[in-house]
N, C-alpha and C positions, 0 to 999 in steps of 0.2 A: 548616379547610382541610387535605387531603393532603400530606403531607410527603414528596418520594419521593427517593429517594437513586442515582444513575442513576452504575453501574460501569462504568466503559470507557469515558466520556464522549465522548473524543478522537479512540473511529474514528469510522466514515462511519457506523453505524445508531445510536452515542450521539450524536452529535453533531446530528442531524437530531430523535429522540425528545425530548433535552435542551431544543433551541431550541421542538418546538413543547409538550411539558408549558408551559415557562416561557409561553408565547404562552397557553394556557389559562388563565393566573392559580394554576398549583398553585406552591408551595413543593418546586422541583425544585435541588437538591444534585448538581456533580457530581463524581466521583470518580474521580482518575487517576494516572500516575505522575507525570508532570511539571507541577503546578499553574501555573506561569508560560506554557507553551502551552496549559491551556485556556483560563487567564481569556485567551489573544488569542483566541483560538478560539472563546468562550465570555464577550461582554464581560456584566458584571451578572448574569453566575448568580456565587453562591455557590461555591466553589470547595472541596476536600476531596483530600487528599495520601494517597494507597495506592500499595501494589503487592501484587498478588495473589500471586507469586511467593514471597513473603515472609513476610507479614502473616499471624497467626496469630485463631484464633476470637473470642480475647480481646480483641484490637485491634479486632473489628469490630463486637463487641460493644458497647463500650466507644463505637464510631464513632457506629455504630445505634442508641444511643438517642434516643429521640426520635421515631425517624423512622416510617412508615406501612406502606410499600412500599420495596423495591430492585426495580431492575431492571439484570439481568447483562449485558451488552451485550460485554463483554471477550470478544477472540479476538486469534489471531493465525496465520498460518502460511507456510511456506517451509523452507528448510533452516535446521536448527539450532534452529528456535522448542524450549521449554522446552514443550510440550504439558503434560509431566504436571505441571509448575510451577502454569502457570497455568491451563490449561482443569479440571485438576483437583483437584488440590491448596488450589489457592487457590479454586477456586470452591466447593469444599467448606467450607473454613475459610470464606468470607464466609454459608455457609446457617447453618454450625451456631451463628455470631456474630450471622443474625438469627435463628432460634430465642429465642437467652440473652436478647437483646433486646426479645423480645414482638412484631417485628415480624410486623405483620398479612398483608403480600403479599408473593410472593416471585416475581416473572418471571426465567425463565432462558433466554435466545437463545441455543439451541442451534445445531445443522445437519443438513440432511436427511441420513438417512443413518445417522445417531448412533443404531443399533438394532443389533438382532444380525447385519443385512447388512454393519454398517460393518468396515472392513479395514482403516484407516490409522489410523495413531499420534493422527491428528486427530479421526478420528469417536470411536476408542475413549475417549481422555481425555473427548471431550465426553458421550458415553454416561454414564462414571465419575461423572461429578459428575451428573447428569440421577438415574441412579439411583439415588442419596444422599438426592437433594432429595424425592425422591417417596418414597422410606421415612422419612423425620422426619417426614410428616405420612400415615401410610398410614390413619388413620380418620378423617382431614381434619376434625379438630376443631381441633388449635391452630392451625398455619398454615397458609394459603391460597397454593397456588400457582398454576404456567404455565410450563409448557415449550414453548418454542415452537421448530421445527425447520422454516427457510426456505429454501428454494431459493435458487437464483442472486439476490439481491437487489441493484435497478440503480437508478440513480439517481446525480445530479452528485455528485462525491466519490468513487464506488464504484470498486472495483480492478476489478468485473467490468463496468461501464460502460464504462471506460476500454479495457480489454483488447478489447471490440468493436468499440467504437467506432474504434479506431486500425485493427482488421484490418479495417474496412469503407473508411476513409482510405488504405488504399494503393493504390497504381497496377493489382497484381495480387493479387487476394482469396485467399489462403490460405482452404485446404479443409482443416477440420481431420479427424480419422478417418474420410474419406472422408463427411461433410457429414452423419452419420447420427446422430450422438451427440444424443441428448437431453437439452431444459433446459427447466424450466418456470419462468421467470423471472418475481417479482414485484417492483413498484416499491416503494418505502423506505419512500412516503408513505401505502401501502396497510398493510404493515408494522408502524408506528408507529399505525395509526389501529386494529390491532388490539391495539397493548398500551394505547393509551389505555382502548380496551372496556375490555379487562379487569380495567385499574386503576380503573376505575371502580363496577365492576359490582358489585351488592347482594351478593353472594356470590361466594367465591373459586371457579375452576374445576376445579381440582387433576386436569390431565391433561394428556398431551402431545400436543401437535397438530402434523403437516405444516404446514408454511404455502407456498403455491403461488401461480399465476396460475391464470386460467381456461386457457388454451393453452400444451401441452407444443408444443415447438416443434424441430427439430434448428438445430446450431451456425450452419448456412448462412442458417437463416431468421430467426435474432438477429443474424446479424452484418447482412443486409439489412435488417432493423429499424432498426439504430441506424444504417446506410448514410441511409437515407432521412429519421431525424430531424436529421441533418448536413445535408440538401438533397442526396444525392450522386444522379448516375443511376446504379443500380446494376445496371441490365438490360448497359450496358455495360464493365464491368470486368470482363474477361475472371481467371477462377478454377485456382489453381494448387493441386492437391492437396499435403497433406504428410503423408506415413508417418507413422506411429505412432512406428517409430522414429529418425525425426527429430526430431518434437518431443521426444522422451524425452531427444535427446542436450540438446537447447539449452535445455531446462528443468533436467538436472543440470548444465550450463556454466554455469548462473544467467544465461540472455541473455534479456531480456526478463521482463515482469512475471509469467508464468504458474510456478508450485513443481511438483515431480515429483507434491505432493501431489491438487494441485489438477486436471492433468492426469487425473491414478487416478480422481478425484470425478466427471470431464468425460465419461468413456468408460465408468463403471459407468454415468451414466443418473442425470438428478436430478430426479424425476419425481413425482409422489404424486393420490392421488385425492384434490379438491378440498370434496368433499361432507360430509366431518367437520370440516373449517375452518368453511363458511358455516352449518351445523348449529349447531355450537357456540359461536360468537361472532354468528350474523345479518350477519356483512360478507361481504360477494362483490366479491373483489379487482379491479379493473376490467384490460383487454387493455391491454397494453405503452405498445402503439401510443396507446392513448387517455389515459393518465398523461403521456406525452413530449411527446404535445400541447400539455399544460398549460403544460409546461415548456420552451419554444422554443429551438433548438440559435442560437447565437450566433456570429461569426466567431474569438472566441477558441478555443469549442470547437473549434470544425473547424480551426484552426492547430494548437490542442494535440495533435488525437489523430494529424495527419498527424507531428506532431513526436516524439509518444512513440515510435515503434519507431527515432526515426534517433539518441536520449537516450545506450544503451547504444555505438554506434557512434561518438557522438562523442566520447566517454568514452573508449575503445579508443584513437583515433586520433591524440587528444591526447595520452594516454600513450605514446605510440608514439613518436610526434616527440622527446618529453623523454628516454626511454628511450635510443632513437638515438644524440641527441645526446651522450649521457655515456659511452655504448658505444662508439661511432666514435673520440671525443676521446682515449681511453684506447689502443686497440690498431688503429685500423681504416682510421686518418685516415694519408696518403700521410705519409711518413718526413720532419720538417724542415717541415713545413705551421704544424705548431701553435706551434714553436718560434719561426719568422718572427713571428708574430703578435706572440707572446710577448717577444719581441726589444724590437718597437714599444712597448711598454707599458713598458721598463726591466724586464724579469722576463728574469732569465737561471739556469744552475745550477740551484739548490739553490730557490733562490724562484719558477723557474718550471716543476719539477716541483708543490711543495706546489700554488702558480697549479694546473696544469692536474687535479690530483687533484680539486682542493678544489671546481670548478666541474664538473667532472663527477659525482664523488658526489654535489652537490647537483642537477644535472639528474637521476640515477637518483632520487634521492628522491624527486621534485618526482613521476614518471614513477609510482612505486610507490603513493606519495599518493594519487595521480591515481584506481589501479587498483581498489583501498583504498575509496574511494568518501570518504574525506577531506573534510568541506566545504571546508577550507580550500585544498586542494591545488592547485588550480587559480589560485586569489587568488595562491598564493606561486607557483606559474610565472608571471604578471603580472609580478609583484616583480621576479622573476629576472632575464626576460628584459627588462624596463624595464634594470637593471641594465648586462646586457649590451650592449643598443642603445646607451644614454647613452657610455659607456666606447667603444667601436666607433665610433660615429657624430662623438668625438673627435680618436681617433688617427687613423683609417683613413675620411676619408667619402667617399673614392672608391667606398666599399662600394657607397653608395645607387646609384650607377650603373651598378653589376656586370651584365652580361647577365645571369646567372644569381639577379639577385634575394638576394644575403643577408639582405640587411634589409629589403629590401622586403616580402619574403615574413614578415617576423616584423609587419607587421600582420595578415597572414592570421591567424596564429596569436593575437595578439590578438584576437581576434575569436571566434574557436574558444573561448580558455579563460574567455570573459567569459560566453560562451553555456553553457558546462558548469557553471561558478561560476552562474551567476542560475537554472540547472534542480537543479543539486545544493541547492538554497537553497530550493527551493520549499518552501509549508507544506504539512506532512504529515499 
């Protein structure tokens, strides 16, 4: 039985390849940085502790024996990703460790693009290691490989799913580059059923292949796509163009899921003639529409994707509040305000400056936390503000019936940071 060793288990195309190898009956291994998230992720596979960043030939050497086949699946990108770490460095160190090892197959999940067209930091690294893997075996006697280089690839989990899906969920549809950018989007399930081929196949392929859908499509007509597998009517959502360089600002802002990178990928065109794919492997990736089918949109989906663009805003908002609060308190709040309070609590002098220091530093904290992207941050403005209520709602509970809401309004705000804490928490 096939022994295969599946790198990067824990995104969205391992994690889908992992579960269905395993579903096949192979002896599927899988490989990540944080072993305690895949086995949740991954209950009953076999589990295996790397980091490509890191981890040298020897290690994987060492890793791989035994084993049949790898398959590379590890990516990453946005601002700050370690590109030449991992897409190449490490993906390098993991070829030349199955070399030492005898490993028979070797798949490497590239991305379209990853050719001398490519211009970002992202295609180049992936290039790097692509053209490593094809000269260790250039008269394709020892190992057998596959470079596979896929387009937009969509599917439950996927960032670029997601990213549609949610611009088809809003009130008014964002036009991106003036709705003309081309994608040729293939499903995950179409994806996987061609490295299953290949892992299979009497002999290795040792070429790089596009991997596409049948239909390039522009941005307007994937975002209607995934509009329509939501149930949305999309004839009526009136369409809001956005500049180029607007997305450009709020892609370097980090607002929302889209990287400056991945923008540069969206407006070069991610396109490829389909006929060396079906040539080479015999699969003919089936149309969008006909995969989503399969896959029926739910009411969670469609709450999620209306919820994803409001994630980053409620993030901001929350922060905001906390921020306020410890900025006001300090310099902003009317002369003799905070001291009164302060009074009622037995805090005078010397103990009800530290008092009001010490709870406004700890609101900026809570605020920065917040900004931070902090799991916890949130949970502790809870704390906090629990804190603050209980003590308040002692001394003073005339509060609760303030016209203006003191404390009333700090259930709003419970509420907010319970919603950021259970989104910040999501499995990743």
């Amino acid at each position: 039985m096939m022994r295969v060793l599946v790198v990067g288990a824990g995104g969205f195309i391992g994690r889908h390849l992992t579960a269905r190898l395993a579903g096949e009956g192979l002896q599927v291994v899988a490989a990540g940085r944080d072993p305690n998230a895949l086995s949740r992720l991954l209950p009953g596979v076999e589990i295996v502790p790397c980091n490509l960043a890191h981890d040298g030939s020897g290690d994987w050497a060492q890793r791989l024996n035994g084993f049949d086949a790898v398959v590379n699946c590890a990516g990453i990108i946005g601002a700050g990703a370690d590109y030449a770490g991992v897409h190449q460095r490490g993906a390098i160190a993991l070829f030349d460790g199955a070399r030492g090892a005898d490993v028979g197959r070797v798949i490497q999940i590239s991305a379209l693009g990853a050719d001398e067209t490519g211009t970002t930091p992202y295609h180049r690294s992936k290039r790097a290691a692509d053209d490593h893997l094809a000269r260790l075996d250039a008269d394709g006697t020892a190992m057998g490989w596959a470079i596979l280089r896929p387009s937009l690839v969509l599917g439950r989990g996927g960032a670029s799913s997601a990213l549609f899906a949610a611009l088809a969920a809003l009130p008014v549809r964002p036009r991106l580059g003036g709705g003309h950018w081309q994608v040729q989007p293939i499903h995950v399930d179409d994806l996987v059923e061609i490295v299953v081929h290949l892992l299979r196949a009497p002999r290795a392929l040792c070429a790089r292949l596009d991997v596409v859908g049948p239909a390039a499509m522009s941005t307007d007509e994937l975002t209607a796509v995934m509009g329509r597998w939501l149930g949305l009517e999309m004839g009526r959502t009136p369409v809001l163009p956005i500049p180029r360089w607007l997305l450009s600002f709020v892609t370097l802002a980090g607002i929302g899921p889209a990287s400056p990178e991945s923008l540069t990928m969206l407006a070069a065109g991610n396109t490829a003639p389909l006929a060396p794919l079906v040539e080479a492997t015999g699969i003919m990736p089936r149309l969008l529409e006909q995969v989503l089918a399969l896959h029926p949109s739910t009411s969670a989906d469609l709450a999620m994707s209306r919820l994803a663009p409001m994630i980053p805003v409620m993030r901001w908002l929350l922060a905001l509040v906390w921020l306020a609060g410890g900025l006001v308190s300090l310099g902003l709040a009317p002369a003799g305000s905070t001291d009164a309070m302060l009074e009622r609590l037995g805090l005078a002098g010397t103990a009800a400056m530290v008092a009001l220091w010490a709870g406004s530093l700890a609101d900026i904290a809570v605020g920065l936390a917040i900004l931070a992207r902090w799991r916890g941050g949130a949970l502790a403005g809870v704390m906090l503000m629990g804190g603050y209520t209980t003590i308040l709602s002692a001394v003073a509970p005339e509060l609760w019936a303030d016209p203006f809401g003191p404390l009333v309004k700090n259930l709003a705000v419970l509420g907010l940071s319970l919603a950021v804490h259970a989104l910040e928490m999501r499995r990743g």
